[in-house]
C-alpha positions as CSV (number, residue, x, y, z in Angstrom):
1,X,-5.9,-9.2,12.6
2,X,-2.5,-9.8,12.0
3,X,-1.1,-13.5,11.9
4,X,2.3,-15.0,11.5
5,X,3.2,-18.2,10.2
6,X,6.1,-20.3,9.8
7,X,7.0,-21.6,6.7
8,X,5.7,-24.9,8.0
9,X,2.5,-23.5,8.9
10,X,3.0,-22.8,12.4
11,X,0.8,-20.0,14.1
12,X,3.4,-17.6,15.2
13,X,1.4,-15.2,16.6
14,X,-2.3,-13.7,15.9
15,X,-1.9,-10.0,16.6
16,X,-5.0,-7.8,16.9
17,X,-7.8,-7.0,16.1
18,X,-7.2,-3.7,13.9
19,X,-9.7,-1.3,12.9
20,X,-9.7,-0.3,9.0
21,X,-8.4,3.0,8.6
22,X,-6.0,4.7,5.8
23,X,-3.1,5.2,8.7
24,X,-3.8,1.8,9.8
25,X,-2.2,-0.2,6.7
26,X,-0.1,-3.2,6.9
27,X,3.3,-1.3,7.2
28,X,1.9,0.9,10.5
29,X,0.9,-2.5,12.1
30,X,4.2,-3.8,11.7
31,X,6.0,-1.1,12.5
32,X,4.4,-0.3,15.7
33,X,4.8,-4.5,16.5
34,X,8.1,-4.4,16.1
35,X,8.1,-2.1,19.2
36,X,6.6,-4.7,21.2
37,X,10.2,-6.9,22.8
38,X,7.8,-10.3,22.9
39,X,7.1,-9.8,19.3
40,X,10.8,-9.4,18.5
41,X,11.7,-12.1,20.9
42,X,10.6,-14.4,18.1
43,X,13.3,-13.1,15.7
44,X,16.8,-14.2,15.7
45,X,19.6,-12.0,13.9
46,X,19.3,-12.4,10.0
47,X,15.9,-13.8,10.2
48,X,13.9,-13.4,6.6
49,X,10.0,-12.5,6.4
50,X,8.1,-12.9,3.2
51,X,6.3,-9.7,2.7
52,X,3.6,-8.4,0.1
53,X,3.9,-4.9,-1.2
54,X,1.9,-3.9,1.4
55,X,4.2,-4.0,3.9
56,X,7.5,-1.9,1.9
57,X,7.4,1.5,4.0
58,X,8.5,-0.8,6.7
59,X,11.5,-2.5,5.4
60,X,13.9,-0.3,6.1
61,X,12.6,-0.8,9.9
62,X,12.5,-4.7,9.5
63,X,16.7,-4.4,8.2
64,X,17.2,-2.2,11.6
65,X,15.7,-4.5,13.6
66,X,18.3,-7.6,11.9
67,X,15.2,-9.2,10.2
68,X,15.3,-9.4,6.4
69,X,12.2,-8.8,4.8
70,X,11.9,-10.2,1.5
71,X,9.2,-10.0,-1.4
72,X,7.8,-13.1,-2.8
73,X,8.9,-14.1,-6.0
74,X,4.7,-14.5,-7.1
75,X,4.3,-10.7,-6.3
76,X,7.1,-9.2,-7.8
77,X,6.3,-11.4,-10.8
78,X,2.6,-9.8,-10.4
79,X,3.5,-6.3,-9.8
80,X,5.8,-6.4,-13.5
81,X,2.4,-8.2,-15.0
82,X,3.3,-11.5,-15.5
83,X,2.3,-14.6,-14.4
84,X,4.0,-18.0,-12.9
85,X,3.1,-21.3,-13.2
86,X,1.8,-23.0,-9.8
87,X,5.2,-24.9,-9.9
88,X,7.2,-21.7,-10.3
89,X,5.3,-19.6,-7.8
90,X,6.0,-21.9,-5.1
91,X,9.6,-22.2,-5.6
């Protein structure tokens, strides 16, 4: 299952379900929803989306689309081994 929240924690959309496969990773679900015109009816021009890494084979497809996808400052901080406070996290 897919979901999509706002940053308010609005249900955006619940997408799904997917079956667990190694071509089925989060990147292939987004790509092939972006393909969908409702799901991109929700997206203005220069709209962001906070990604994990999971999802950075599709950002190139996100940026063609006019939707920025941008990593969150806790995993980048995580993926160069550090950690964040709980304040700094959720800046």
């Amino acid at each position: 299952m897919m979901i999509g929240c706002l940053s308010d924690g609005y249900i955006l959309f619940a997408d799904g379900p997917y079956f667990a496969h190694e071509d089925n990773d989060d990147a292939a679900i987004l790509k092939s929803m972006l393909k969908n015109p409702v799901m991109l009816s929700f997206f203005q021009l220069a709209d962001c989306i906070g990604v994990d890494r999971g999802f950075r084979d599709v950002v190139d497809e996100t940026k063609s689309h006019g939707i920025d996808a941008a990593r969150l400052k806790s995993v980048r901080a995580r993926d160069a081994g550090k950690n964040l406070s709980g304040r700094s996290s959720s800046e």
